[in-house]
C-alpha positions as CSV (number, residue, x, y, z in Angstrom):
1,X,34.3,-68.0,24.6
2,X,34.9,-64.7,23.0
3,X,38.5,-64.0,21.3
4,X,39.6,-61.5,23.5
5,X,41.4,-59.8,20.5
6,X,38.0,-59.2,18.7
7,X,36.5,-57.9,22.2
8,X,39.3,-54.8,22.3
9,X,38.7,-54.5,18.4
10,X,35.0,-53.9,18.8
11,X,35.3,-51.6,22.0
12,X,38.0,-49.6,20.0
13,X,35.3,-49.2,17.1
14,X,32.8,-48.6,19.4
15,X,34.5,-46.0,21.2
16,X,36.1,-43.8,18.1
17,X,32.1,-44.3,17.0
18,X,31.3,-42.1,20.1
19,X,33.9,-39.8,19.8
20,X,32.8,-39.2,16.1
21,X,29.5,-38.6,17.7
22,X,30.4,-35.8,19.8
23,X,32.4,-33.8,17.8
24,X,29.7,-34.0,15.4
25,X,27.3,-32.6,18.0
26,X,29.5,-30.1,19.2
27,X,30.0,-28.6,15.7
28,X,26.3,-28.7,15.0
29,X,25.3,-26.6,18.4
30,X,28.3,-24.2,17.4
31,X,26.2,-23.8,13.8
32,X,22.9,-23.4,15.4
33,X,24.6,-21.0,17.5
34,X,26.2,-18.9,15.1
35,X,22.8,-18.9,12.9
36,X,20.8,-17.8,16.2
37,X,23.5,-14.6,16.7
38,X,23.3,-13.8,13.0
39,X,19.4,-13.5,13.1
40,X,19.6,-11.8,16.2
41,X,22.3,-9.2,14.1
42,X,19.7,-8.6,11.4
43,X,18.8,-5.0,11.3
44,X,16.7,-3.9,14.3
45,X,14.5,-2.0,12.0
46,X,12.9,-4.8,11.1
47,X,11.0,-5.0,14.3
48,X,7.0,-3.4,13.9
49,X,8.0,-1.2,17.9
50,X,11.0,0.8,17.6
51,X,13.2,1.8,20.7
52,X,15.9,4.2,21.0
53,X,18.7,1.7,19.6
54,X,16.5,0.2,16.3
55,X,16.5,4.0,15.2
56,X,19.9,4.2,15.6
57,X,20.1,1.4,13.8
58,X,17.9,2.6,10.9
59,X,18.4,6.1,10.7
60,X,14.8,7.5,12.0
61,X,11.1,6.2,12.9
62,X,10.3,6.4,9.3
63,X,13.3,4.8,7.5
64,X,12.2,2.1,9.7
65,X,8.8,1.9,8.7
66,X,9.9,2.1,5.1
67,X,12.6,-0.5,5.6
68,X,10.1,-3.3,6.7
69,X,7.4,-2.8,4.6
70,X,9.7,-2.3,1.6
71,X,10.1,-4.8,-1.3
72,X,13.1,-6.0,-2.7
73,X,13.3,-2.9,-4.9
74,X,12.8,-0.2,-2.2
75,X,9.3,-0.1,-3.3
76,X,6.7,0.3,-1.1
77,X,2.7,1.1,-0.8
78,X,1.7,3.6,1.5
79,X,-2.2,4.3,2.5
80,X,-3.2,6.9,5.1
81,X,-5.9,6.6,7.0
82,X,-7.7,8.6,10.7
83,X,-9.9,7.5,13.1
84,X,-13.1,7.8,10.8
85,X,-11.6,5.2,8.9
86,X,-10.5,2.3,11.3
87,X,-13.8,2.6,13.6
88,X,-17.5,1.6,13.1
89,X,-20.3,3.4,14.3
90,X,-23.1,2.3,15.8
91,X,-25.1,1.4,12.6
92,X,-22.6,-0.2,10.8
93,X,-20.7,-3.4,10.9
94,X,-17.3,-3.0,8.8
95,X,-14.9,-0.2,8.3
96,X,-13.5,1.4,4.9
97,X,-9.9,-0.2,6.3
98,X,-11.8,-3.4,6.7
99,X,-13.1,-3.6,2.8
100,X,-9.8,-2.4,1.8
101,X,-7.7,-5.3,3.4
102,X,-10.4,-7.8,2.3
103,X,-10.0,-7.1,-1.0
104,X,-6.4,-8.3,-0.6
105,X,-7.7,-11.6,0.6
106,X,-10.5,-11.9,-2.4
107,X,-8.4,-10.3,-5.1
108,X,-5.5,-12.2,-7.5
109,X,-1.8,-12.6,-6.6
110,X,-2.7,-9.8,-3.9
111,X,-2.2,-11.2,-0.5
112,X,1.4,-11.2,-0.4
113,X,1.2,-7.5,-1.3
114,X,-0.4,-6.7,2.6
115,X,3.0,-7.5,4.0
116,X,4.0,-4.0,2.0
117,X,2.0,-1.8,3.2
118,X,2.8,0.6,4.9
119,X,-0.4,2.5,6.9
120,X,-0.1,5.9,7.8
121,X,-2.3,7.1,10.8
122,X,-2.6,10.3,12.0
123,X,-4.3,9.7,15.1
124,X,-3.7,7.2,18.6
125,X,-7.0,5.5,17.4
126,X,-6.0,4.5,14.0
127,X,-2.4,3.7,15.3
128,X,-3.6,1.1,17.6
129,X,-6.4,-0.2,15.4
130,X,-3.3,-0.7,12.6
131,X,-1.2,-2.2,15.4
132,X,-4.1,-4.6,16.7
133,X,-4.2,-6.3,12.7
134,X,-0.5,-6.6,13.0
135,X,0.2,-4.5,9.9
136,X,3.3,-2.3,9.2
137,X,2.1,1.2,10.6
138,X,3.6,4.7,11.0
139,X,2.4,7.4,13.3
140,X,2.3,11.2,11.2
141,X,2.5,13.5,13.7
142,X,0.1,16.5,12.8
143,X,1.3,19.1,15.5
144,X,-1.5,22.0,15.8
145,X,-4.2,20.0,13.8
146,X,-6.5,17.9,14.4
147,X,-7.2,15.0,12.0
148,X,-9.1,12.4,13.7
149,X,-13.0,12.1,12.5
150,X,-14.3,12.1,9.0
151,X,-13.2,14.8,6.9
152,X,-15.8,15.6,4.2
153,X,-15.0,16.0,0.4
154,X,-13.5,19.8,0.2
155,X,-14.2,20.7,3.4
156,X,-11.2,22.7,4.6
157,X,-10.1,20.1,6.9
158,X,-10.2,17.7,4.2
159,X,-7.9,20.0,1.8
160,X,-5.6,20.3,4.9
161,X,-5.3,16.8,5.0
162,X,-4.9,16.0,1.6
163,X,-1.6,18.9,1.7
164,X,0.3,17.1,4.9
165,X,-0.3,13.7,2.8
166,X,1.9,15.4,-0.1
167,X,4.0,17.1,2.3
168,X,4.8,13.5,3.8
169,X,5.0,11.4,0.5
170,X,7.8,14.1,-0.7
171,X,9.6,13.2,2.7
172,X,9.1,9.3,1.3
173,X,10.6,10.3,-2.4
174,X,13.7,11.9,-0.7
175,X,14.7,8.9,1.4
176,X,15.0,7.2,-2.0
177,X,12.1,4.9,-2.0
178,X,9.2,4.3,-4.6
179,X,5.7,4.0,-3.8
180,X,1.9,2.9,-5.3
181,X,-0.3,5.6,-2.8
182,X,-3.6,4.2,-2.6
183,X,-6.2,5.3,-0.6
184,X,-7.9,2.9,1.2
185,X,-11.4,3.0,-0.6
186,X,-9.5,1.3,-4.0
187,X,-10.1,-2.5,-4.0
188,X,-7.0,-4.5,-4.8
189,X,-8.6,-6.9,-6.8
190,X,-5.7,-8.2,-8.8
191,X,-2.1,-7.5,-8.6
192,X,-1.1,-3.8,-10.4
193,X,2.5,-4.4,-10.2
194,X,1.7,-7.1,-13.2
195,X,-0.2,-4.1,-15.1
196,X,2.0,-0.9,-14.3
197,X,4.6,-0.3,-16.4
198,X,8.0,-1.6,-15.5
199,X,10.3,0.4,-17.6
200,X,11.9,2.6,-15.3
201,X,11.8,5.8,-17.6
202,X,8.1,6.1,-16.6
203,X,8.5,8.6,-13.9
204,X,4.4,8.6,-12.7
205,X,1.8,6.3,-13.6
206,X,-1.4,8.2,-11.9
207,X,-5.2,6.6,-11.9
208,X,-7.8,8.7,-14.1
209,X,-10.9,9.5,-13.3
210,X,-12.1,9.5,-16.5
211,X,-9.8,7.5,-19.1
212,X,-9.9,9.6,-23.0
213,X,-8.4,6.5,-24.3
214,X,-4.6,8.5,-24.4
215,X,-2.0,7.4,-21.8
216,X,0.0,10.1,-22.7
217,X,-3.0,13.1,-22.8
218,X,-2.7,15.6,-20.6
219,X,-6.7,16.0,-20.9
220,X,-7.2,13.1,-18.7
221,X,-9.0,13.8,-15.5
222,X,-6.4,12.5,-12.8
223,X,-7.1,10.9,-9.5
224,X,-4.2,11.1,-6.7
225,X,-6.5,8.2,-5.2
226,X,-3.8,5.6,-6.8
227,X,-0.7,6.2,-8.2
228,X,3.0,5.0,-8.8
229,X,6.0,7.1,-8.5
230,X,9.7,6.7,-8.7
231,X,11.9,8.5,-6.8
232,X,14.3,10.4,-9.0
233,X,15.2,14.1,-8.9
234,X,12.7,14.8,-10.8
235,X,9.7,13.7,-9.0
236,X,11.5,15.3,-6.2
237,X,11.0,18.1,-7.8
238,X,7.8,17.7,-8.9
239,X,6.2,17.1,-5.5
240,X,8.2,20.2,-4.3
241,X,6.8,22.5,-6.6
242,X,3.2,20.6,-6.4
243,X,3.3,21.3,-2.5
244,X,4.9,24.6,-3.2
245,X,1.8,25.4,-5.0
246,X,-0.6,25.0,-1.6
247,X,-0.7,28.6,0.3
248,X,-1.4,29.6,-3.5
249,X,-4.6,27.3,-4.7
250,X,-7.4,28.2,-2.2
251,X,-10.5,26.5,-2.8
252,X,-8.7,23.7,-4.6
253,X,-7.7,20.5,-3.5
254,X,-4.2,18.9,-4.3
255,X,-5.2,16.6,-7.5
256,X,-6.9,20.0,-8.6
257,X,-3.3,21.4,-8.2
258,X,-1.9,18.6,-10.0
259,X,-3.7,18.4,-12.7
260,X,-3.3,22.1,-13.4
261,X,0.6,21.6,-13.2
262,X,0.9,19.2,-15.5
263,X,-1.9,21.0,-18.3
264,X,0.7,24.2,-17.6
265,X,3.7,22.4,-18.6
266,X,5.4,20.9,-15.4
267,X,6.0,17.5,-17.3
268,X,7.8,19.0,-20.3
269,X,10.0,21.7,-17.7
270,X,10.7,18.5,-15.8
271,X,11.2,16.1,-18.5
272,X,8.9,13.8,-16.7
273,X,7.6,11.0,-18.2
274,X,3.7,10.2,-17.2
275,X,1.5,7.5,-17.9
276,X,-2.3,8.3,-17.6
277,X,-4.0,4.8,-16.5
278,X,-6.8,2.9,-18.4
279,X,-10.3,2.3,-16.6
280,X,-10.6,-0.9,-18.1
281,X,-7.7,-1.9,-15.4
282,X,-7.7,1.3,-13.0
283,X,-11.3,1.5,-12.4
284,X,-13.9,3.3,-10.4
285,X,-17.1,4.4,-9.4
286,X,-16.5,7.5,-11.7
287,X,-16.3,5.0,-14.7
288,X,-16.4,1.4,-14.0
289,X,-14.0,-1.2,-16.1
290,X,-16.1,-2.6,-19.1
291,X,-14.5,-6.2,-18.1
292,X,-14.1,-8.3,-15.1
293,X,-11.6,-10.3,-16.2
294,X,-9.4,-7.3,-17.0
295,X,-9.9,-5.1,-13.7
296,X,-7.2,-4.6,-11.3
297,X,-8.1,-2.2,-9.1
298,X,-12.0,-0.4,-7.7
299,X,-11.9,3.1,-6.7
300,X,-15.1,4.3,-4.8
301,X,-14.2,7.7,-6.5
302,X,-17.4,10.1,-7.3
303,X,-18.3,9.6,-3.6
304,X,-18.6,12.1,-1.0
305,X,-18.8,10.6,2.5
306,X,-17.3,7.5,3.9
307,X,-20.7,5.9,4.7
308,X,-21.7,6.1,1.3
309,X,-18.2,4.8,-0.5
310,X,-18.1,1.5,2.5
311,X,-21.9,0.9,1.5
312,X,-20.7,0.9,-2.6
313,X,-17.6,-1.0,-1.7
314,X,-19.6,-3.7,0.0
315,X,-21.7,-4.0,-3.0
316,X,-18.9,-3.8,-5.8
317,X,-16.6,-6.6,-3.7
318,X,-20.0,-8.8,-4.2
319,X,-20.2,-8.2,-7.3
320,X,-16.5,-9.3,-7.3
321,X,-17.4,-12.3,-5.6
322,X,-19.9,-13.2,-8.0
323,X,-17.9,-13.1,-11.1
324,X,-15.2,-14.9,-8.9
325,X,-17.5,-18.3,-8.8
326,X,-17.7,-18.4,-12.5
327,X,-15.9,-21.3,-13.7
328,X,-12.6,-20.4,-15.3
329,X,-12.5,-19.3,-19.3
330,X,-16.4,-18.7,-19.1
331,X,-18.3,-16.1,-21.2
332,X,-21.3,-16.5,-20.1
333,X,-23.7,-15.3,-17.4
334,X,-20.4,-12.3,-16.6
335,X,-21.7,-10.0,-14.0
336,X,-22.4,-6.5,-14.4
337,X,-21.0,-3.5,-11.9
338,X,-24.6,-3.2,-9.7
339,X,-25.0,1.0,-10.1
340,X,-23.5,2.9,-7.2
341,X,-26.5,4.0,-5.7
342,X,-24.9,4.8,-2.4
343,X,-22.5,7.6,-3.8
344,X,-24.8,9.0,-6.1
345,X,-27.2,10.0,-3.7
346,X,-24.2,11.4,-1.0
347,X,-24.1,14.6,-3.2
348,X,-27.6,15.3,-2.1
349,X,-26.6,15.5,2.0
350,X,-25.6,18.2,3.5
């Protein structure tokens, strides 16, 4: 028979074990609790739909655009894109959008980078394309003008465009955030941030269309196709005085603009510090990168329709792909760029 001593000992044991047990379990829910409210207290702007309260919350639509696609560093990269873009036609079977987000899953260190995007649409189209893929998008509203289909290379439509793009990344500068702009025909075939400059005196580093060599030489053809900017004061007032310049530059598009700002001065008057970028990382169809291993990024520059640049971009993501199944450290057998036969022969359509 049991010692009845030992029997209230081990029920007293028993019992405090359960206690210990429930206070335990009470603390825990309280914790998941308090961790569920504090996610739920994270700022609204985080959410990719925005309602009358998350703009409260964030300031406007477009801080809270910026806010989720943002980095760490209140660094973002922006691409615009219209209907033209985002949908195929009947012959086709991809979209310049489509190549461009590929490119982040075939390139180096690059799919993380999607998440910071931010797309810029200009059309319903566009905007629900970008929502459909689940990426960070933005709605530019373009009252009075209509920017849906293709806009061909200088046509005035196109020059219009390329204007409210400036107007808007100016907008993007003042809220105090920094940007790569790329348009959506550059492949993102390596990581840039690894090969732009990190020293934060380097107010613009801007893609060339033809490299001299100099990344301080003012003789270098520019592209606005791809650039990095910090906001400052300065490039504040840069891309006020660049946009300042467009009722006064007919017949010229805004890298035209540009370029002729900064060969009349506007870096020295601004004390803006420039770097020109190398081909051999910054490429594009204008002059290709002399070495795979080296490039960073694929322009389907030289082009003039988007038919023509998706058809090149197909090709030169091949080629890509190619050079990709090379075992690694070899130096033989390197692909070569295939020639852009697309592009070249889009200057000969009307």
């Amino acid at each position: 028979m049991d010692n009845p001593k030992q029997t209230f000992g081990s029920l007293t044991i028993v019992l405090c074990m359960l206690l210990a047990g429930v206070i335990l379990l009470f603390r825990w829910s309280s914790s998941i609790s308090n961790e569920l409210f504090l996610i739920h207290k994270e700022p609204l702007c985080k959410k990719s739909n925005f309602n009358n309260s998350d703009i409260e919350e964030c300031g406007d639509t477009l801080d809270c655009a910026l806010a989720k696609a943002s980095m760490g560093n209140k660094t973002v990269i922006i691409a615009m894109v219209n209907r033209a873009y985002v949908e195929q036609d009947v012959e086709s079977d991809t979209t310049m959008l489509d190549i461009f987000l590929n490119s982040f899953w075939l390139g180096e260190g690059t799919r993380s980078l999607i998440h910071h995007i931010l797309l810029v649409v200009v059309d319903q189209i566009a905007y629900d394309r970008c929502q459909f893929l689940k990426l960070n998008c933005f709605r530019l509203e373009t009252d009075g003008v209509d920017f849906e289909g293709e806009k061909v290379y200088m046509s005035q439509d196109f020059i219009k465009m390329m204007w409210r793009r400036t107007q808007f990344l100016l907008d993007v500068l003042k809220r105090g955030y920094n940007f790569v702009f790329t348009d959506t025909d550059v492949m993102w075939l390596r990581n840039p941030f690894t090969r732009l400059s990190k020293n934060e005196r380097e107010d613009l580093q801007i893609s060339t269309d033809m490299y001299n060599g100099d990344p301080r030489s003012k003789e270098n053809l520019i592209n606005t196709g791809f650039y990095f900017v910090r906001s400052s004061n300065k490039t504040i007032s840069l891309f006020e005085t660049w946009y300042d310049e467009k009722d006064n530059s007919t017949g010229k598009k805004e890298q035209d603009v540009l370029l002729d700002l900064i060969r009349n001065g506007i870096i020295e008057k601004l004390e803006i510090r420039v770097r020109f970028l190398d081909t051999l990382y910054f490429s594009g169809f204008c002059q290709d990168s002399k070495d795979f291993r080296a490039v960073t990024t694929v322009h389907a520059n030289c082009c003039r329709s988007i038919n023509a640049k998706v058809a090149d971009m197909k090709v030169a993501l091949s080629d890509w792909k190619r050079f990709k199944r090379l075992q690694p450290n070899s130096t033989l057998n390197i692909p070569q760029w295939t020639k852009h036969d697309w592009c070249q022969k889009s200057w000969g359509k009307t």
